[in-house]
DSSP file (Angstrom, degrees, kcal/mol; ACC not computed):
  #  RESIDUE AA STRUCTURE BP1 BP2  ACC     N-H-->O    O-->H-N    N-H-->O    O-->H-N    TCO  KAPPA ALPHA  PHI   PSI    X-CA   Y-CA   Z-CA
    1    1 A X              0   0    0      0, 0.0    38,-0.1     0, 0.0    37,-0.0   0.000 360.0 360.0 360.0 148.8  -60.8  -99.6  -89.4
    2    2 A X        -     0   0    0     36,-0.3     2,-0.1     1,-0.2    35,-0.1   0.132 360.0 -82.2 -61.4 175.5  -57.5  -98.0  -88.1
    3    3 A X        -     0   0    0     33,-0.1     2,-1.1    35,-0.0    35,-0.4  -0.395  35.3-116.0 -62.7 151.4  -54.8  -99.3  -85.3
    4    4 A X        -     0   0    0     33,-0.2    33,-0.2    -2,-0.1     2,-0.1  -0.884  47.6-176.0-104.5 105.1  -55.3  -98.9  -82.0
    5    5 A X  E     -A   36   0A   0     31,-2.7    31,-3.0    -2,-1.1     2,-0.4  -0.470  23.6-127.6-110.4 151.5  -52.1  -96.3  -81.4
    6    6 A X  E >>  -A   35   0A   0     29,-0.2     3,-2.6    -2,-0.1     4,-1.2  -0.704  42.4 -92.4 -99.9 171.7  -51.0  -94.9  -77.7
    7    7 A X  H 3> S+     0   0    0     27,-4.6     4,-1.1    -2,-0.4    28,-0.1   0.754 121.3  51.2 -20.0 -62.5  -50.7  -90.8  -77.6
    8    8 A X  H 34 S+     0   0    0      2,-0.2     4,-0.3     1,-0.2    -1,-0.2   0.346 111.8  48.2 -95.6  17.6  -47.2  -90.3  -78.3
    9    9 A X  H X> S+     0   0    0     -3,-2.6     4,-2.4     2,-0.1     3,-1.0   0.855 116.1  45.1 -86.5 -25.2  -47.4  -92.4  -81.4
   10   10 A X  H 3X S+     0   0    0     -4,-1.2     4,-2.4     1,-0.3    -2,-0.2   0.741 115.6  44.9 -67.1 -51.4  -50.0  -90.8  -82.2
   11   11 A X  H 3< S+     0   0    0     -4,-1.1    -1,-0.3     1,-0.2     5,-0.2   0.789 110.2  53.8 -54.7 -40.2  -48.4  -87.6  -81.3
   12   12 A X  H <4 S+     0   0    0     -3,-1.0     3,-0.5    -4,-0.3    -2,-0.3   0.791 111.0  46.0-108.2 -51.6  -45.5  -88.5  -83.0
   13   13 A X  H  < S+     0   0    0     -4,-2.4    -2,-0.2     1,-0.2    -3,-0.2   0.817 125.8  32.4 -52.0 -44.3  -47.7  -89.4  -86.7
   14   14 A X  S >< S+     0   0    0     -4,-2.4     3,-0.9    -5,-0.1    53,-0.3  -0.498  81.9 179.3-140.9  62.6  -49.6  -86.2  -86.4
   15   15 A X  T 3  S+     0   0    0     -3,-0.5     3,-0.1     1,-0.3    -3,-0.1  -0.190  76.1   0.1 -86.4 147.1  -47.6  -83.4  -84.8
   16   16 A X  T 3  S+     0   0    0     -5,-0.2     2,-0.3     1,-0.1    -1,-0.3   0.767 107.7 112.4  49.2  23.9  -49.3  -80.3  -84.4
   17   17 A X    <   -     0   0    0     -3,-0.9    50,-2.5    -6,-0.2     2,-0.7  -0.754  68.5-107.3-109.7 159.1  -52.6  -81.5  -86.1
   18   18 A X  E     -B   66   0A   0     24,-1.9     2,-0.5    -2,-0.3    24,-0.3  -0.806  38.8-156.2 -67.3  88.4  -56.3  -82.1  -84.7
   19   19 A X  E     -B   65   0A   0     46,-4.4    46,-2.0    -2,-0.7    22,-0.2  -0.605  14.8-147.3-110.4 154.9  -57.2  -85.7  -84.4
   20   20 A X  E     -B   64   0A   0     20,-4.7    19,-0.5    -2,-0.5     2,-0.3  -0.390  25.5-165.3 -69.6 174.0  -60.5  -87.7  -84.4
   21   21 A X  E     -B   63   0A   0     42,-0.7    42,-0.7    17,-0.2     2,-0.5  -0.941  14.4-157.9-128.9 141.0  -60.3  -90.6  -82.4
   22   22 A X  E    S+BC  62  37A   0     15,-3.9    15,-1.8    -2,-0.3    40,-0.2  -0.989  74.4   4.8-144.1 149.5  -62.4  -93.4  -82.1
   23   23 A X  E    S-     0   0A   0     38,-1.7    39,-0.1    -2,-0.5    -1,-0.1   0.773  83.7-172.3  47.4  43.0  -62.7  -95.9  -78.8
   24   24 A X  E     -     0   0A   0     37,-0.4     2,-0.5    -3,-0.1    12,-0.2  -0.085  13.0-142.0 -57.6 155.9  -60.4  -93.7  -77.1
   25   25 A X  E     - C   0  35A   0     10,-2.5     9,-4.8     5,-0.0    10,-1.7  -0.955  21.5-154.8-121.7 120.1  -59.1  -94.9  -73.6
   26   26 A X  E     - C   0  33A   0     -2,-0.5     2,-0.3     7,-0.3     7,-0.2  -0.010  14.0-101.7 -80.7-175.2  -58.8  -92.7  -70.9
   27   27 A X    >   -     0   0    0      5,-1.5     3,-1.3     1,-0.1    -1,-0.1  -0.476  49.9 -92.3 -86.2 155.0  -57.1  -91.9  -67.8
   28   28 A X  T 3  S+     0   0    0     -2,-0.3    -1,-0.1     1,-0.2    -2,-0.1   0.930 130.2  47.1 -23.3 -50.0  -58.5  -92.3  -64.3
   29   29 A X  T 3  S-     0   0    0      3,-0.1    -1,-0.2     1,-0.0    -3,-0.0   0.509 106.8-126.8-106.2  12.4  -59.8  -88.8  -64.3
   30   30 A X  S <  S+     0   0    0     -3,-1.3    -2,-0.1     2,-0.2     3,-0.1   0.807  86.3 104.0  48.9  40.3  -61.5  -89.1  -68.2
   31   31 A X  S    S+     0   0    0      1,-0.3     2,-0.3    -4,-0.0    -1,-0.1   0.690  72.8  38.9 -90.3 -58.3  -59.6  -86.0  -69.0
   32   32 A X  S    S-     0   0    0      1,-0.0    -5,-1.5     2,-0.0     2,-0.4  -0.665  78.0-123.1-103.2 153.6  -56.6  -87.4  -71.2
   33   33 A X  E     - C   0  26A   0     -2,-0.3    -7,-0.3    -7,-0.2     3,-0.1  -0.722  13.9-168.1 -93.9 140.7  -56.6  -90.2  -73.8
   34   34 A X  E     -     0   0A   0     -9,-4.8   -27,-4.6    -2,-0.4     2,-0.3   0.838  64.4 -37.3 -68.0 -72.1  -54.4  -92.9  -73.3
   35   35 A X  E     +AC   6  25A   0    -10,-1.7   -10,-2.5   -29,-0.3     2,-0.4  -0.984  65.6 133.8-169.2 174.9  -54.8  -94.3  -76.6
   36   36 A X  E     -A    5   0A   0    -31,-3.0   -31,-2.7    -2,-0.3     2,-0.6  -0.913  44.3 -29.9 177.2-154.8  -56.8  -95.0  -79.2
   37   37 A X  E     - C   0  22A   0    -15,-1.8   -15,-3.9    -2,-0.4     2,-0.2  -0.965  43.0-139.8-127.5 108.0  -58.1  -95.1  -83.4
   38   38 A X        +     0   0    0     -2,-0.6   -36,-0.3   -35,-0.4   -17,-0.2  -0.417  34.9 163.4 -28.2 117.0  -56.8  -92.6  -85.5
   39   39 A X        -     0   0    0      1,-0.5     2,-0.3   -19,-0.5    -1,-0.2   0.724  61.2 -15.4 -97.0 -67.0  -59.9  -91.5  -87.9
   40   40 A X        +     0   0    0     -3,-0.1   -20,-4.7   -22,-0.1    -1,-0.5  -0.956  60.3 178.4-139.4 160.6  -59.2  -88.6  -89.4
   41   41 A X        +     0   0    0     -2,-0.3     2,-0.3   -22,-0.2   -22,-0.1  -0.935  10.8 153.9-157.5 139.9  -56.6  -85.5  -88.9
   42   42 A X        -     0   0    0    -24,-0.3   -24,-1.9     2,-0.3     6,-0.1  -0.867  54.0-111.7-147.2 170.2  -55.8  -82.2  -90.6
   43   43 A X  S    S+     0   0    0     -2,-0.3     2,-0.2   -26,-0.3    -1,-0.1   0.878 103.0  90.2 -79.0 -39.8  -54.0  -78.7  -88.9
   44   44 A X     >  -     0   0    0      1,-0.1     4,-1.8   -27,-0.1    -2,-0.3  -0.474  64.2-167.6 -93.2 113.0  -57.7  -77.4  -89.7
   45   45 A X  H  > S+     0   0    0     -2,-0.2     4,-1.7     2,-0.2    -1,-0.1   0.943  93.4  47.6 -59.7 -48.8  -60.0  -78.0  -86.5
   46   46 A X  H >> S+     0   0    0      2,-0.2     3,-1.4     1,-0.2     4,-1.2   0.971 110.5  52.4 -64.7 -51.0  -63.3  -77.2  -88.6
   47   47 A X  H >>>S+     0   0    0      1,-0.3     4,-3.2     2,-0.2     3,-0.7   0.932 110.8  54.8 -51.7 -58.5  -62.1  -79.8  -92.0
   48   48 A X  H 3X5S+     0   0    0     -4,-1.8     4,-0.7     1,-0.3    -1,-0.3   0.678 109.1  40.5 -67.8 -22.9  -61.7  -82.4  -89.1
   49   49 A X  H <<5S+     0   0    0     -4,-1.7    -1,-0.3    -3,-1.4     4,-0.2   0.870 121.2  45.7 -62.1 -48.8  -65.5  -82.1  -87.6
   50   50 A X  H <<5S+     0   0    0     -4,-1.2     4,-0.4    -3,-0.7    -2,-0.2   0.640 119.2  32.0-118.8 -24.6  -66.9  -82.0  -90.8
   51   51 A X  H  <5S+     0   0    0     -4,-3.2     3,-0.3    -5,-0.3    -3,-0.2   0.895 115.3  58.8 -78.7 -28.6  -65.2  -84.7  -92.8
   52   52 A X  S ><<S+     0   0    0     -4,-0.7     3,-1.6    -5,-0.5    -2,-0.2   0.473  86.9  70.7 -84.1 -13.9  -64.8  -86.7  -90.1
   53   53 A X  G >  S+     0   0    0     -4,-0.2     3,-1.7     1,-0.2     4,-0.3   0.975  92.1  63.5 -62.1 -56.3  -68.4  -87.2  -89.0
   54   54 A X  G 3  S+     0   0    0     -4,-0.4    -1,-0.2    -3,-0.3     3,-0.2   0.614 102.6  50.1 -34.5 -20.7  -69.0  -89.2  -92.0
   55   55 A X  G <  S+     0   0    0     -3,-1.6    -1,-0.3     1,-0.2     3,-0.1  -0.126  94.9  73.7-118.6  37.9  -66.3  -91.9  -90.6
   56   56 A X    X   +     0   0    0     -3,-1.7     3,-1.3     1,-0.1    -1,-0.2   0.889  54.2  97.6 -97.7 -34.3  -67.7  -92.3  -87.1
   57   57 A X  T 3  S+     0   0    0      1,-0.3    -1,-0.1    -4,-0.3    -2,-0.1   0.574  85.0  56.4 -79.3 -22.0  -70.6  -94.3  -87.5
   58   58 A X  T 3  S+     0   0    0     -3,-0.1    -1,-0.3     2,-0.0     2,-0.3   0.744  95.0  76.5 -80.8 -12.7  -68.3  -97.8  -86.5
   59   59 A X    <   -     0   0    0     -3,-1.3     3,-0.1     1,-0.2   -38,-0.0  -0.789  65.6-155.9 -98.0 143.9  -67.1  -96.5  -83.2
   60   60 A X  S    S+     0   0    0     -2,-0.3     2,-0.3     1,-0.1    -1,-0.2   0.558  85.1  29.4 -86.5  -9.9  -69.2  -96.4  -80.1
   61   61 A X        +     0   0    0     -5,-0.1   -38,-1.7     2,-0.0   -37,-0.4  -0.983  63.8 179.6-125.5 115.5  -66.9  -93.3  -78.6
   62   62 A X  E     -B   22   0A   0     -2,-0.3     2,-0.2   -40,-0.2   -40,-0.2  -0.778   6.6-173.9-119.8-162.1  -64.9  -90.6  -80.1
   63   63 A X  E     -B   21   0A   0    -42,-0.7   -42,-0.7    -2,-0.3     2,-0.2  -0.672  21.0-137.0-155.0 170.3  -62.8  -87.8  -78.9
   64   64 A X  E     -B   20   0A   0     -2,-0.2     2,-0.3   -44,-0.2   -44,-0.2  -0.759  29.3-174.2-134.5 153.0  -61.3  -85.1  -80.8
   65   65 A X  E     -B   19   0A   0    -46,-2.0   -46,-4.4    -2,-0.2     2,-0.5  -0.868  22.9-147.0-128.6 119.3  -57.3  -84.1  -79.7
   66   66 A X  E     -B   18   0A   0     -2,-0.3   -48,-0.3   -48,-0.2     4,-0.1  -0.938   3.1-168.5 -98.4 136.0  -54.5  -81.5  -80.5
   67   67 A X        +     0   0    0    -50,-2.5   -49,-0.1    -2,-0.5    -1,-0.1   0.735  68.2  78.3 -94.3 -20.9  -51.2  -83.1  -80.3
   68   68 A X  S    S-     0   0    0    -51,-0.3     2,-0.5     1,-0.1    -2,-0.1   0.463  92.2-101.6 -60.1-179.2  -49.4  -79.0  -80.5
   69   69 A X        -     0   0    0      2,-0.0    -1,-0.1   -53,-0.0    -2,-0.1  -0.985  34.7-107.7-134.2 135.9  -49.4  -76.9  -77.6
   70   70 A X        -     0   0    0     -2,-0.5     2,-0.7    -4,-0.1     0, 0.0  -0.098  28.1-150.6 -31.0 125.5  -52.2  -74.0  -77.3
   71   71 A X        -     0   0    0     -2,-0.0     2,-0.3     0, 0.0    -1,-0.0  -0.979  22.4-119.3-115.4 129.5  -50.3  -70.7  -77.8
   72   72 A X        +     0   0    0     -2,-0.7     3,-0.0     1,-0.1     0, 0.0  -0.474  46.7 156.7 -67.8 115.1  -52.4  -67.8  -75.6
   73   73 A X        +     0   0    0     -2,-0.3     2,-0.2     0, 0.0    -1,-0.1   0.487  47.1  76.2-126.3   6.7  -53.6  -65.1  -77.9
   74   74 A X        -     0   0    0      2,-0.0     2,-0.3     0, 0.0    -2,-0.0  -0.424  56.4-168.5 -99.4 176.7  -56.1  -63.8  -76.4
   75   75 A X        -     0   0    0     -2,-0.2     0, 0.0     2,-0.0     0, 0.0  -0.829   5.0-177.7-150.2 134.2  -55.8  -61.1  -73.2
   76   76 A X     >  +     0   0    0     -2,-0.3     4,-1.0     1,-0.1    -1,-0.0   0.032  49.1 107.5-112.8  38.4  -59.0  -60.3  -71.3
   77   77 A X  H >> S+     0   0    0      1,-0.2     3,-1.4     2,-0.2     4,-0.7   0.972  73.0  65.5 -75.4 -36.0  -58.0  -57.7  -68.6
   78   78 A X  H 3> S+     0   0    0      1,-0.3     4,-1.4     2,-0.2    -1,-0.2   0.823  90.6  65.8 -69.6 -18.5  -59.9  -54.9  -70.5
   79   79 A X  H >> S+     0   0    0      2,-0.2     3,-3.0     1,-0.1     4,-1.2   0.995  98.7  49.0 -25.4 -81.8  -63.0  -56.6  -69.8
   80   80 A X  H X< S+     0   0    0     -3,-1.4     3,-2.4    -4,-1.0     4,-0.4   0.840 103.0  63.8 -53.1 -53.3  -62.6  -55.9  -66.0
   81   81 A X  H >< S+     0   0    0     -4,-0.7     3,-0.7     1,-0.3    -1,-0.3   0.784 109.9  36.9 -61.2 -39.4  -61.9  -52.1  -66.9
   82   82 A X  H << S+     0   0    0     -3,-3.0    -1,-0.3    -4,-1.4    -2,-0.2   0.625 102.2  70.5 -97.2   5.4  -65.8  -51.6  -68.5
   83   83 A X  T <<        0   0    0     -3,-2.4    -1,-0.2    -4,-1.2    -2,-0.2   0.593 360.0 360.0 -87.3   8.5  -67.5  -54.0  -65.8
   84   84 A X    <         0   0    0     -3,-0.7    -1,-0.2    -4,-0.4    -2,-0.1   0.694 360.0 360.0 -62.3 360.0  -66.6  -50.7  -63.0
């Protein structure tokens, strides 16, 4: 089993990647993880779901976290244009 790592080492190990987590600890409002056990991580969201189930079975919690920032690529006004 992994270290138990806070966020921004975490951040800081696996920049711009998707990571499992396992036993995360949250915040007050269970949005953000505090810290927690590194499992598995790759830049590929799907590689990380589907190897990484296989390594779960020891943790009673997991999470999974992008350490990157979202970049907006979508735009949905032209929706509202066909619901008139």
């Amino acid at each position: 089993m992994g270290q138990l790592l806070n966020i921004n080492e975490i951040k800081k190990l696996f920049p711009d990647e998707w990571v499992l987590v396992g036993n995360p600890i949250m915040d007050d409002s269970n949005i953000d993880v505090i810290s927690g056990i590194p499992i598995y991580h790759s830049k590929d969201k799907k590689e990380v779901c589907y190897i990484g189930r296989d390594k779960t079975s020891a943790f009673d919690k997991i999470t999974l976290i992008f350490t990157g920032n979202f970049k907006s690529t979508r735009k949905i006004t032209g929706i509202f244009n066909r619901i008139k």
